[in-house]
C-alpha positions in Angstrom: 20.1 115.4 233.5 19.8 114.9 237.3 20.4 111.3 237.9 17.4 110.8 239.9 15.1 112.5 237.6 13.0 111.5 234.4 11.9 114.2 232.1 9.5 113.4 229.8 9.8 115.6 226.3 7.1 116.6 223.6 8.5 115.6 220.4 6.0 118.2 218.3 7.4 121.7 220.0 10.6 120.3 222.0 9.5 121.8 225.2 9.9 119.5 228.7 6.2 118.2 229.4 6.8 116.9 233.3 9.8 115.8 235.1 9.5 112.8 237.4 11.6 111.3 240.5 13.0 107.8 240.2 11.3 105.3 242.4 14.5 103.9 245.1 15.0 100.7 245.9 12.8 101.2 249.0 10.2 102.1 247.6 10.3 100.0 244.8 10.5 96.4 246.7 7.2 98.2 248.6 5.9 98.1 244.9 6.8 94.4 244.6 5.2 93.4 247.7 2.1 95.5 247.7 1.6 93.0 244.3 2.4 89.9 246.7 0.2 90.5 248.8 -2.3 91.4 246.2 -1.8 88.6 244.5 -3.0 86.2 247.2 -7.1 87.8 247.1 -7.1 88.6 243.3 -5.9 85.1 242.3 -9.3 83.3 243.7 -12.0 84.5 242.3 -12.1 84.6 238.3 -16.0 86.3 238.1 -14.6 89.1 240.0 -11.9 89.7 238.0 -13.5 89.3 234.7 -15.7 92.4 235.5 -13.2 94.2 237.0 -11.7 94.0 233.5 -15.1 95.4 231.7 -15.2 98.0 234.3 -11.6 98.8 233.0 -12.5 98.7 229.6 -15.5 101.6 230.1 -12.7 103.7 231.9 -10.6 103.3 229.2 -13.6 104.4 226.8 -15.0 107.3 229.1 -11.3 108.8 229.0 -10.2 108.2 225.6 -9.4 111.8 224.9 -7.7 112.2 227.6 -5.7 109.3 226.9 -5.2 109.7 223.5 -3.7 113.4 223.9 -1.1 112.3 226.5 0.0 109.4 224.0 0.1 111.9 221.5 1.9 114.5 223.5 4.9 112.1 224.7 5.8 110.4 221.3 4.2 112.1 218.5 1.8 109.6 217.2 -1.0 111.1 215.3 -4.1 111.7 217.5 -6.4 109.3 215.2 -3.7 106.5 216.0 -3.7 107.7 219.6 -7.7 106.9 220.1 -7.5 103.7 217.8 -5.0 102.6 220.5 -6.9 103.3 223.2 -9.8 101.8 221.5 -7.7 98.1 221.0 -7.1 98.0 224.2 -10.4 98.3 225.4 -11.5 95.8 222.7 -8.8 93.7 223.8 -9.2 93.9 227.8 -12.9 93.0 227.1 -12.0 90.0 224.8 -9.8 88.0 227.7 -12.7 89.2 230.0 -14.5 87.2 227.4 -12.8 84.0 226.5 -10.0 83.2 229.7 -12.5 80.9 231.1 -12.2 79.0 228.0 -8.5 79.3 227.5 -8.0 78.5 230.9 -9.9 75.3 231.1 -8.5 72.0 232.5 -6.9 69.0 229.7 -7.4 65.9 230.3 -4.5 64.2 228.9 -3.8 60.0 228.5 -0.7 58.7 230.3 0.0 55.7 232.1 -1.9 57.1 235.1 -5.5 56.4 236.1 -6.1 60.0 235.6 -3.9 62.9 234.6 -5.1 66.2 234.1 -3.3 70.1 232.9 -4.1 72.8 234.8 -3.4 76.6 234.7 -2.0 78.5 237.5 -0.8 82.1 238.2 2.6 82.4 238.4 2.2 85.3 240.9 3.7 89.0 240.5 4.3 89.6 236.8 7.6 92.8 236.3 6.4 94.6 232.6 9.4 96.4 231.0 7.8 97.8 227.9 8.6 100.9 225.1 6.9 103.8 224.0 5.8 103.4 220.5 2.3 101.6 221.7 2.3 102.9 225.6 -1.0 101.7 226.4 -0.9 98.8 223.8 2.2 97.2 225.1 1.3 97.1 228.9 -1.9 96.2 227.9 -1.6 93.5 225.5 -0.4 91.1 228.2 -2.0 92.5 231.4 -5.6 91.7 230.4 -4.8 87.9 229.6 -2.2 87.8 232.9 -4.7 89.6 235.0 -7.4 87.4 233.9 -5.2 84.0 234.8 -4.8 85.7 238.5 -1.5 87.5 238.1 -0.8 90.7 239.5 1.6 93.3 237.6 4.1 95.5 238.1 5.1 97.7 235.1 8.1 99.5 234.2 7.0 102.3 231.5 9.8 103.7 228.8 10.7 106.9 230.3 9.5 108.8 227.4 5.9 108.2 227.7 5.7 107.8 231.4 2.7 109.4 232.5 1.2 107.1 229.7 2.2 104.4 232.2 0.8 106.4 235.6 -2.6 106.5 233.5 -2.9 102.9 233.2 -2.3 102.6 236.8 -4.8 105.8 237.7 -7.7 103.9 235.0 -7.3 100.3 236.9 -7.8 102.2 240.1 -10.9 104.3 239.0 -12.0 100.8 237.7 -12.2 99.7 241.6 -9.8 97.2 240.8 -8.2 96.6 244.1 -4.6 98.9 245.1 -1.2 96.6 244.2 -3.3 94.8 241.3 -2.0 96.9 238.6 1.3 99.5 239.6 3.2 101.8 237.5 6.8 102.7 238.5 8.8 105.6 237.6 12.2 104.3 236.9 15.0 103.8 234.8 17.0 100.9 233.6 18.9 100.6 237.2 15.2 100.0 238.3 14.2 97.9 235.6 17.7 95.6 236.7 16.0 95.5 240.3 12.9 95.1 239.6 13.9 91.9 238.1 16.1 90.8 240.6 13.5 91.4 243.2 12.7 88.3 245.1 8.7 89.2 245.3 8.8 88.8 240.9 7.9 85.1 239.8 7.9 86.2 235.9 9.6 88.8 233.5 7.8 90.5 230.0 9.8 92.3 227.6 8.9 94.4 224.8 11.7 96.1 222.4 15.1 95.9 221.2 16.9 92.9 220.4 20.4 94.5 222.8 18.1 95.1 225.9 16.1 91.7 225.3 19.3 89.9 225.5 20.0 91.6 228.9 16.9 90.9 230.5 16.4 87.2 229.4 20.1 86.8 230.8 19.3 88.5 234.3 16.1 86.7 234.5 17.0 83.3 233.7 19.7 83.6 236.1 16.9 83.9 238.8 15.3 80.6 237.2 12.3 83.5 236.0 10.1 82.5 233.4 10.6 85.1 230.6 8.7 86.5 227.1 10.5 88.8 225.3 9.3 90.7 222.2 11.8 91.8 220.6 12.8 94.0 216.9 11.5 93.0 213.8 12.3 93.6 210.0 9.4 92.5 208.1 9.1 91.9 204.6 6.4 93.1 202.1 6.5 91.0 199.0 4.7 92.0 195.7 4.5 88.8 193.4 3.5 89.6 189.5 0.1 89.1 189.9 -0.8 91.4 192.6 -3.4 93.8 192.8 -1.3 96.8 192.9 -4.2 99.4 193.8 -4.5 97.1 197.0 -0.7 96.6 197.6 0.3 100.2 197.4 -2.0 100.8 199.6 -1.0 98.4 201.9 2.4 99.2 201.2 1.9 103.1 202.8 -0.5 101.6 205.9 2.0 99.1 206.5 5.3 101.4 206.5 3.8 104.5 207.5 1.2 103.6 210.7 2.8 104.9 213.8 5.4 107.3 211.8 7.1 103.8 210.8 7.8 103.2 214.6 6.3 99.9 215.1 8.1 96.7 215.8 5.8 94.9 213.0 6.1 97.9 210.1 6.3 96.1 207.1 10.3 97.2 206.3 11.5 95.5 203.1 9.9 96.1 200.0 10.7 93.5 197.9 8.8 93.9 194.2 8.9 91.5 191.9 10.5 93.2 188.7 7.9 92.7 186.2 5.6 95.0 188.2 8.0 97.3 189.9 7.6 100.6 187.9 3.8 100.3 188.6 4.0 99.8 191.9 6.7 102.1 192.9 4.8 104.9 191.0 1.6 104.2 192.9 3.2 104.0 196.1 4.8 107.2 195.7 2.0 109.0 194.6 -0.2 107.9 197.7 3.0 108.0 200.4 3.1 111.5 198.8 -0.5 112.8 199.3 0.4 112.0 203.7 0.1 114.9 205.9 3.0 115.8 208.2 2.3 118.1 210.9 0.8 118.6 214.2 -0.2 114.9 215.7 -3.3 117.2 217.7 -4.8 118.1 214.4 -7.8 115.3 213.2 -6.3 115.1 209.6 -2.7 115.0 210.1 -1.3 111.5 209.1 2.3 111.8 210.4 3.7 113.0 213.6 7.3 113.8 214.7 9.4 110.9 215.5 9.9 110.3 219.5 12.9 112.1 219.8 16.2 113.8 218.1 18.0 110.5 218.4 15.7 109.0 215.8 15.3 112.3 213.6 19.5 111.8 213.3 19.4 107.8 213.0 16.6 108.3 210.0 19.1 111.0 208.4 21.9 108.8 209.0 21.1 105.8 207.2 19.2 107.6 204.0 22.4 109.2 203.7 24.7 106.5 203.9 21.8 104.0 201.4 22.6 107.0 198.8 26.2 106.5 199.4 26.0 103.1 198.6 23.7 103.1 195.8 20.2 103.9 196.5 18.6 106.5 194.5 15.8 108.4 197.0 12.7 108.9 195.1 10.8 111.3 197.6 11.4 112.6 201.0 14.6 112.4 202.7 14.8 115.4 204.7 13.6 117.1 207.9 10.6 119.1 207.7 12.5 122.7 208.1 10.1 125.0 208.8 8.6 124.4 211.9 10.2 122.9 215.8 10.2 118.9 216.2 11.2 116.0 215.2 9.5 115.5 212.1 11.1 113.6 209.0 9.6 113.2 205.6 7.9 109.8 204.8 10.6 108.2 202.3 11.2 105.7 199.3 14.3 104.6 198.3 15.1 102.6 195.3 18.3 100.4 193.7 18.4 98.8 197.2 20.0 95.3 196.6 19.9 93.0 200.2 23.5 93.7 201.3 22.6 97.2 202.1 22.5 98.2 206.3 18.6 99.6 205.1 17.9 95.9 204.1 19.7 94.2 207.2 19.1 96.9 210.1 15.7 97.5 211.5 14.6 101.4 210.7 12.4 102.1 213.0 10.9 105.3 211.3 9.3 106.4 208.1 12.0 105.1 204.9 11.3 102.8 202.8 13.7 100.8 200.8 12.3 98.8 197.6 14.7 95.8 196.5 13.7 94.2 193.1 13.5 90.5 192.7 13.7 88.4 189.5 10.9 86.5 190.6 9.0 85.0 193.8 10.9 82.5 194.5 14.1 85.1 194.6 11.9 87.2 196.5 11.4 85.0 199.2 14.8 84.3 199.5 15.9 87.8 199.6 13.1 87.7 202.8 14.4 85.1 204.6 18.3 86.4 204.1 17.5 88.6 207.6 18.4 87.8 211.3 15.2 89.1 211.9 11.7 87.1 212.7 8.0 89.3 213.2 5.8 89.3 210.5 5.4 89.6 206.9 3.2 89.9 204.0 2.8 88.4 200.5 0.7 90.5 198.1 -0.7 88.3 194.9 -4.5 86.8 193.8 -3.2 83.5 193.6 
């Protein structure tokens, strides 16, 4: 690949969608201070910017289709998951539109002071380095609350779903909301490095793997930047004895299975306590089972392709290597072979015991391990034994 190009590849047919020029450092520090300057309007008057968000909201809305099909093009999600995105971030966008005034109002706090008060500022120009598995989620999730508080952004899309990032940018601007409020840069990680160091960026957001989170908390805190990083997650799903097992199989195949199992909160260990585990594991099965695979454009299709061939080998990789250790794979397992893209089978694995690299690693994709427990109080140490910290859920009546 030509250094200074991005091509962007659709993970259904494996056919190059759009190739795209990387931004120079020129360029980009024009980005930066476009947002500066900005920054110094947007950041006074909150009515203003409040409906400029619920003018964002109804573009997001009036081109969901549009939106939703270029999601679905880049990374595979299924085109129902591509219009519920598109639909939580309008919901979302409106909600901060709704409430900042509120969230944003002065404390008075007691001190040894006639009066003290806390106050909320902007910080000023906001960089956004965010993945691809939620494209408009992930930039948007913390651009409606920073744009409410006065901030201006600039955002630094995953190169796989970059015109994903140029809509956000083309929606905000349709919106009226005013030029250098809202960019998208086409970049790389050399980009993303200056972007940070930039001296026009008061404040870095991170969204995605634990290795690059590291990185970008170390490069920004060395510019005294404030930083949020959200960062890998391997969250467990436990099934205590008493659980309604109609509800937590179902759960269990929402829960592993939404976004083709690429989501940073999937649930990700399956840990059943034995009494109940032949149940469950049966009803799981059956229902994980009954998903389609096949073309994310199609209404009724449940799974997509993953991203790219990377993850499609990563997926075969470790099922392989749980079998060699012990696992016994109850369904799935393999590529889909008769058709192009990156498609994988949705999979359950059981024999798992917590030492396994399933039970440690994060799999971003659709397999499923399924470690027994003796009992709840086994099982919740078996979900704290992780380096990892997201979410979880605990399945009972009680």
């Amino acid at each position: 690949m030509n250094e200074q190009k991005i091509k962007t590849t659709n993970p259904t047919t494996e056919e190059v969608l759009k190739e795209y020029e990387i931004i120079d450092e020129e360029r980009l520090n024009e980005s930066v201070q476009r947002a500066r300057d900005a920054f110094a309007e947007w950041k006074k008057d909150f009515d203003k910017r409040a409906d400029h968000l619920y003018s964002f909201a109804n573009e997001l809305r009036k081109n969901k289709e549009n939106l939703a099909r270029t999601a679905t093009q880049e990374m595979g999600k299924s085109i129902k998951e591509s219009r519920a995105e598109i639909d939580k971030c309008a919901w979302t966008t409106e909600y901060f539109a709704d409430n900042a005034k509120l969230f944003l109002a002065g404390e008075v706090i007691n001190t040894d002071a006639r009066k003290s008060i806390v106050t909320f500022e902007p910080l000023g120009v906001i960089a956004s380095i965010m993945p691809w598995n939620y494209p408009y989620w992930q930039g948007l999730r913390f651009a409606a609350p920073s744009l409410m508080t006065g901030n201006t952004i600039v955002l630094k899309p995953a190169s796989a779903t970059m015109q994903c990032g140029i809509e956000i940018e083309k929606t905000f601007l349709k919106a009226g909301v005013p030029e250098g409020v809202f960019q998208t840069l086409v970049g790389d990680s050399k980009s993303a490095e200056s972007l940070i160091d930039s001296d026009g960026v008061n404040a870095v957001t991170f969204t995605g793997s634990v290795p690059v989170g590291a990185k970008v908390a170390q490069r920004a805190t060395s510019k005294l930047k404030k930083t949020v990083l959200e960062l890998g997650g391997s969250d467990p799903f436990i099934v205590c004895k008493d659980a309604d097992i109609e509800k937590a199989s179902s759960g269990a195949v929402k829960g592993r299975f939404v976004n083709c199992g690429q989501s940073c909160i999937a649930s990700k260990r399956f840990i059943v306590v034995k009494d109940i585990a032949k149940e469950f594991t049966e009803q799981f099965v059956q229902k994980t089972e009954k998903l389609k695979v096949g073309d994310p454009l199609a209404d009724d299709t449940d799974l997509g392709p993953l991203v790219n061939s990377k993850s499609l080998e990563n997926m075969e990789g470790i099922v392989n290597r749980s079998v060699k250790e012990g696992a016994e794979l109850i369904t799935g397992g393999e590529r889909v072979k008769d058709r192009k893209g990156y498609f994988y089978r949705p999979t359950i694995l059981t024999n798992v015991t917590p030492a396994m690299e399933i039970a440690q690693e994060e799999v971003f994709g659709p397999v499923t391990p399924i470690i027994l427990a003796d009992d709840e109080k086994q099982a919740v140490e078996i979900a704290n034994d992780s380096k990892f910290g997201l979410g979880a859920s605990i399945w009972t009546q009680n």
